[in-house]
Structures are given as C-alpha cells and as structure tokens.
N, C-alpha and C positions, 0 to 999 in steps of 0.2 A: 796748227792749233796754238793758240797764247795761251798759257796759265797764271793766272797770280795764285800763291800758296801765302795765306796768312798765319801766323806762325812764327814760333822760334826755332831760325834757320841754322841754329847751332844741337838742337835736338835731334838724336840719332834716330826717331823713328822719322822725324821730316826728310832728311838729306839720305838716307838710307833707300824711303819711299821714292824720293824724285831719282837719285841712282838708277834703281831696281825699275822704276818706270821709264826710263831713256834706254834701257839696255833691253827691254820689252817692244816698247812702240814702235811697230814697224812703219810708218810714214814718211814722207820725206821730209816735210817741218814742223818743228817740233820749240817754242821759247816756253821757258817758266821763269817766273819771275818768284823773288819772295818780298813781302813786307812783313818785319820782324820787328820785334819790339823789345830789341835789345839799347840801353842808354848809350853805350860807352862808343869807343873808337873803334875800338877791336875788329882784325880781320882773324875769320877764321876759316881753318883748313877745309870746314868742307860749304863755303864758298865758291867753288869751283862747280859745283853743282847746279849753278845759279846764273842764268844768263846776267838779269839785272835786280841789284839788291837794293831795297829800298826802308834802312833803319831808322828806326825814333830816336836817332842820338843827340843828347843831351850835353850842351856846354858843362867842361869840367864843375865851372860856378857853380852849376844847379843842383849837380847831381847828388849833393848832400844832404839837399835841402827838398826833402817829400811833397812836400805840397807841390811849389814849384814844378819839379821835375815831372809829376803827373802832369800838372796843367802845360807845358811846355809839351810833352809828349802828347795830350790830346789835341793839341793846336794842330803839330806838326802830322798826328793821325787823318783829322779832316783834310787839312792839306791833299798828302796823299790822297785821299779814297774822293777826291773832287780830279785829281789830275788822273787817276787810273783806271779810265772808262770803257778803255778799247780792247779786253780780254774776253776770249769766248769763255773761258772757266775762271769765276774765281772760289779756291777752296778754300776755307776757314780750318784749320788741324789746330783742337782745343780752344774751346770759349773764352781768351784773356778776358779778366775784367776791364780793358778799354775797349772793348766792344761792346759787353754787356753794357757802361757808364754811358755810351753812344749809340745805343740802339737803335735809336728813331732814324737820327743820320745815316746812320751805315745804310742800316735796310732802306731807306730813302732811292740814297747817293749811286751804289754799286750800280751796275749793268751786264750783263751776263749770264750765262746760270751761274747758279750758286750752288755749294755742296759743300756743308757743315758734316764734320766728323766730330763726334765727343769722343773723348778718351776713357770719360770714364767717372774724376772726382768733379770736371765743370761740370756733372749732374750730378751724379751721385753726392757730393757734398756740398751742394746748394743749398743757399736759404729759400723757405716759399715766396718771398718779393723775388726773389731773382730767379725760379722760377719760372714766377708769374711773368715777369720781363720777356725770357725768352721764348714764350710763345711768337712775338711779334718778328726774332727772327727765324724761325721756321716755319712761319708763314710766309716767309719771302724766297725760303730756301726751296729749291725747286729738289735736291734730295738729301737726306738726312742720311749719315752711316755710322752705324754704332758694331763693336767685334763682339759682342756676346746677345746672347738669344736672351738671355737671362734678364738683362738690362733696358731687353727692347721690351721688355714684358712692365718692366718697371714703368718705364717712359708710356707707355701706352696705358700704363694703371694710373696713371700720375693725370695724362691730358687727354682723360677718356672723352669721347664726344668731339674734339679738335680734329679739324679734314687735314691738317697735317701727317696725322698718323700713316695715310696712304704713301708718305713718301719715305719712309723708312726701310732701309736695306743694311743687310748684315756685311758685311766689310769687315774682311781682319785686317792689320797691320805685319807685315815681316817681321822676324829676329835676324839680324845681321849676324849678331854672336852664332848662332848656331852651324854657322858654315865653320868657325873655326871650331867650334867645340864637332863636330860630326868630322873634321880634318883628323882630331886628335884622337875622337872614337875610334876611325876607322884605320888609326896608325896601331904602332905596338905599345905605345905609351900607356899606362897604369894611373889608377888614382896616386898611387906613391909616388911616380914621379913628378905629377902634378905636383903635388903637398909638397916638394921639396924643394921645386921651383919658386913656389911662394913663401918659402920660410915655414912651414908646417913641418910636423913630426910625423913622420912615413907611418906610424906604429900605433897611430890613435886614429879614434871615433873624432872626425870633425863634425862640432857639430855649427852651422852655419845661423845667426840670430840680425835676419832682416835684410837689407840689400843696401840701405843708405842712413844718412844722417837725420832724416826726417823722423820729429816726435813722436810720428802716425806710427812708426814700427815698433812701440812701448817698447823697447832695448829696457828702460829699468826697473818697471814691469814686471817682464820677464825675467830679468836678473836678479830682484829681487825674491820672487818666485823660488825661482831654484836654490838660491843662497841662504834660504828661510827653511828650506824643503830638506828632510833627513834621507829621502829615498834616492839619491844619486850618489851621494856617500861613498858608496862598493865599488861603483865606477871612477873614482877621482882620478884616477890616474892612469884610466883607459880613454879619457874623451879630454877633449880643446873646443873650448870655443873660438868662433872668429866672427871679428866685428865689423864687416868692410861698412865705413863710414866717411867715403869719401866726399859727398854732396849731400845737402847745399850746408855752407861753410858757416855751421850753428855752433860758434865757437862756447857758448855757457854751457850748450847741449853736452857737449864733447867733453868739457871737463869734468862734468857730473857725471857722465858712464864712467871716466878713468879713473874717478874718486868713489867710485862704488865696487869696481872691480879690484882695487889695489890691494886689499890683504883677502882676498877670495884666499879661499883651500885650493881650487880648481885654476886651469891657467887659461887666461883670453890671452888672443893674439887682436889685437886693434889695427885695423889697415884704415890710412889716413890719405894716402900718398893716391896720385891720380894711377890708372891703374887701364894699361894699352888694352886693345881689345881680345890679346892673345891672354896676356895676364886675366882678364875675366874671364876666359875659359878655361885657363887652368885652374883659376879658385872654386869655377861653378864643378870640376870634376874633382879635385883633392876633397870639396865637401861631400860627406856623408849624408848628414839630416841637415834640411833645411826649415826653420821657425818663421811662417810670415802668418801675422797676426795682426793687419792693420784694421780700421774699423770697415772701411770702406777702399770698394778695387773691384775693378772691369772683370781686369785679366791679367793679373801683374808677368809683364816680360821677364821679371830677372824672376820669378819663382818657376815659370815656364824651360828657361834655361835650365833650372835646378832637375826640373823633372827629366831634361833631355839629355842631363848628366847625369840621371839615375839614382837621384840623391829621394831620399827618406823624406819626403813634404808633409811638415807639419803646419795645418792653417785653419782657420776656425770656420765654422759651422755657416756662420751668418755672410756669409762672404759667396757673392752668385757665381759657382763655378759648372753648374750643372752640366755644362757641356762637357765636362771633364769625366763627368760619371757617363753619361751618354756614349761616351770614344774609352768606355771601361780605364782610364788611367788610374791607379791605386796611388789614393793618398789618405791621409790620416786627419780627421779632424779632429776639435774639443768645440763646446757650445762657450766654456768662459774663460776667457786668460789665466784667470786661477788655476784652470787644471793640465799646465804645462808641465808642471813636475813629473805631476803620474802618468803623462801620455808621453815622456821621454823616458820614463823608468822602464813601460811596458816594449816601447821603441828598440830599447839596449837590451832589454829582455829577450826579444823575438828578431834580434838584429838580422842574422843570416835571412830568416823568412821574408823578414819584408823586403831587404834585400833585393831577392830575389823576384821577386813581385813587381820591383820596379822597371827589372830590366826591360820590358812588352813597353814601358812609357817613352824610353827615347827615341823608338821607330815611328809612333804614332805622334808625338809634339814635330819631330823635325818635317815629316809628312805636311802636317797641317801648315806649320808656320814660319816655312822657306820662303824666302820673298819672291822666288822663279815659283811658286807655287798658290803664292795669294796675288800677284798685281795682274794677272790677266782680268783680274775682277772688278779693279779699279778702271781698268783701260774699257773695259766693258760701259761702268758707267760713265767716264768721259763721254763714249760714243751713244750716248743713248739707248744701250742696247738692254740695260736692266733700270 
C-alpha cells in the first residue's frame, strides 16, 4: 500500500500517527510518503518516519519576502501534486490554506482515494467563503474524519443537504505524551516530584494558564482577570501560576504577558524554552488546575493530557466537549472569561473534593486515547472496511 500524508511532517500528531500506524499494519508493504509544507531546509528528527519526503522549500531569497514565497510555494505545490499520481491513499491531515487557495487543482489533479481529516480550527474557524470552498473538496474526498461527535454535528448543521455528509466518520487522533505520563502514573513518583523537576515549588496550588503562546488562549485576559479580582487574595501564597509558552515564537505576544505579570502580588513561572516529551509530562502532573479557554477547539490534546494527569480543568461552556460528559469525565466550566476569578476562588475552595473527582478521568482519557488503541480505526479505513 503507498500513502501520501499531506501535512506538516514535523507535527507530533502526524509523525506519531504514521509511527503508531507502521507498528500496527500487519502486511508485508507498506510506503508513506509526506508532502509538507514547511519553507526552509531543515531536517527533522522525526523524518525517519517517512519513506520519501516531498517539502515546499523556499530559496533563502524568498523567504522574507510573503508574497513571493507563497507564490513560489504554490508553483512548486502543483508541481508536486502533477508528479504524485501513483498513491492508493492520499491523506490530507488539516486543511492548509494552500489547498484551500488551490482547490480546483487539487481536487482536479489527485488520484486515489482520498481521506481529509479536520483537526478541528480548519473548520471550526473558517470564514463562510472558505467554507463555501471546501465543499468542492469533500466532494472529491471519498472519506471525511473528524475526532468529536460534537463537530460532526456542526459540519452536518453547516452543509445540511450535501451527499458528502455520508462520508463522515469519527476518527480520533493518539496522544503520544500519555505513555510517558501513564509511565510516571504508574511509577512511585508524586506531583512534587514532578514540580520539582521543572522548577516549581513542591508546596503550592499549580495553577496551569493555557498550553502555548497562541493569542487564542487569552493568557492576558485572564491574567487580567485575576489581578483585577479581590477573591484570590487569601490564596496568594498558596498557589503559582505557570505559563508554558513555548510556540509559535510571538515575540510582542510574549513581552506583553512578561510586562503584565512583573509587579503581580502572585508569582508566574514563564516556561519559554523547548520542552522534551518527558518534561511535558512532568509539567502536565506537577499541575494542579488547568485554565483552557480558547474560543474555538475539537478536542484540545494538551487539555486532555491535563485530565490524564488529574489536574482541576478549567474550560468554557461554549467549547463542544460533549463527549467528555458522555465518558462522565468531571470538569469545571464558566459561560464567559469574566468569570475565571470566581470559578478559581470556588476551585481552591473545594480543592481536596474535586480533587478527588478527577482521579476516575486518568483511566478513562488514557483508555480512549492510546495510539495502540485508536489506529486499528484508521487501518480499518485504509482497508475499506468503515
């Protein structure tokens, strides 16, 4: 079987998926190929995954220069997708907008089945032209996979009447982190040790605000929020915040949290630095509560990590996690970012309780979303069998 995976082949749920799918497929041949749509030169470690790699790189000249370097990278995209006929599968993993810009071609050009995965914001945070666009590849797609019910309910409310809708199928994604974080569950190690490994204080409420450097997780916002707010006050010196904001490298972003947090009463801890895949599990367990409040999200993996490390999930209302109620996981919502204050006051209030509440969530996320436990589902529709 050939694969071409479209995508960025430097993203851990792609390289993780084709892993977790090589270490599954029992046949005896097996290529995937990717085309990535990274500019630069760069090889990267997980590379190796990858029979043959086929990137949109960008002479250093260009690459400063945006216009350019789009138009250079859409040249060199037809290119490809005129040379790369001979694949029984090709899979799209998230909608870049040079596909979307290229629509007509793509879906033209390709040969093979095809099988579009959304992640989640290439719909969820679409304009209605774009959209409207992507009806024409999912009429071409022979199966659609989206990881929440919730989502597919959307997509279905959105292009009700479209004979696409029959090719929709629920498909989750693995978390990789979770093997190491269920290593460190199932070891003797403690949240304090955790905390301590990453510079935390063994002896406080961590509380955890977002997963990256992206605007989408209002970090000042919320910090605002709190720093405005009289009711955490009695706690100041039982709880830390921590800022892990190591991507993507939004340098104005970055110095406006650091210039909002500097004469705080309360102490952040700002993690900047790249951060192994061991070090994410031990920040997903030294935290306590974890604050994810972006506007829009599938199924966010690192808030899912948070639950598999038992941590307090704090996330808003409007946010489709229904499946989450469904598999009884206990989490704590607010309907408007405003009301962070008081749903951490009530949090540190009832701390032990809920607590303990969360322990039943880290059996049931690492259940669901083991990669030895979701890719029989993918290999399924490889084989045409769903």
């Amino acid at each position: 079987m050939k694969v071409l995976i479209i995508g960025n082949r430097n993203h851990q749920f792609i390289y993780n998926y084709v892993k977790a799918f090589r270490r599954a497929y029992s046949q005896p041949y097996l290529k995937i190929d990717v085309l990535s749509q990274d500019s630069s030169e760069v090889t990267f470690s997980s590379d190796k995954y990858f029979d043959d790699i086929y990137a949109l790189t960008v002479p250093p000249f260009l690459r400063k220069i945006r216009f350019l370097r789009i138009l250079y990278q859409h040249i060199l995209f037809r290119k490809y997708i005129r040379m790369l006929n001979h694949y029984d599968i090709i899979h799209v993993h998230y909608i870049e907008n040079i596909i979307v810009r290229d629509i007509d071609f793509f879906s033209r050009r390709i040969h093979g089945k095809l099988i579009v995965s959304i992640w989640g914001s290439d719909f969820l945070r679409a304009s209605k032209s774009r959209k409207k666009k992507l009806i024409k590849l999912f009429n071409r797609a022979d199966r659609i996979t989206i990881a929440s019910d919730t989502v597919i309910k959307k997509i279905k409310e959105c292009y009700i009447g479209n004979t696409f809708i029959s090719k929709i199928v629920l498909c989750r994604l693995g978390l990789e982190p979770l093997e190491n974080l269920r290593s460190i569950l199932m070891s003797d190690m403690n949240s304090r040790i955790s905390k301590s490994k990453i510079g935390l204080c063994e002896d406080k409420i961590i509380i955890t605000i977002g997963y990256n450097a992206s605007r989408l997780q209002h970090h000042i916002d919320i910090i605002e929020n709190i720093e405005h707010s009289s009711l955490l006050s009695p706690f100041c010196d039982k709880i830390e915040f921590l800022l892990p904001i190591t991507y993507p490298r939004d340098n104005e972003y970055i110095t406006m949290i650091k210039k909002i947090v500097l004469n705080s009463k309360y102490h952040y801890n700002i993690i900047e630095h790249f951060l192994s895949d061991g070090d994410v599990a031990h920040l997903r367990i030294a935290s306590d509560i974890f604050v994810q409040l972006q506007p829009t999200d599938m199924l966010s993996g690192s808030m899912l990590e948070h639950l598999s490390a038992r941590n307090i999930v704090i996330t808003g209302s409007w946010l489709p996690y229904d499946c989450l109620d469904q598999w009884g996981i206990f989490l704590r919502r607010i309907d408007r970012l405003e009301l962070i204050s008081n749903e951490l006051y009530d949090v540190l209030n009832n701390f032990v309780v809920y607590k303990e509440l969360c322990d039943e969530n880290s059996k049931m996320i690492i259940d669901k979303f083991r990669w030895n436990n979701v890719i029989q589902n993918w290999i399924s529709l490889y084989k045409n069998e769903v």
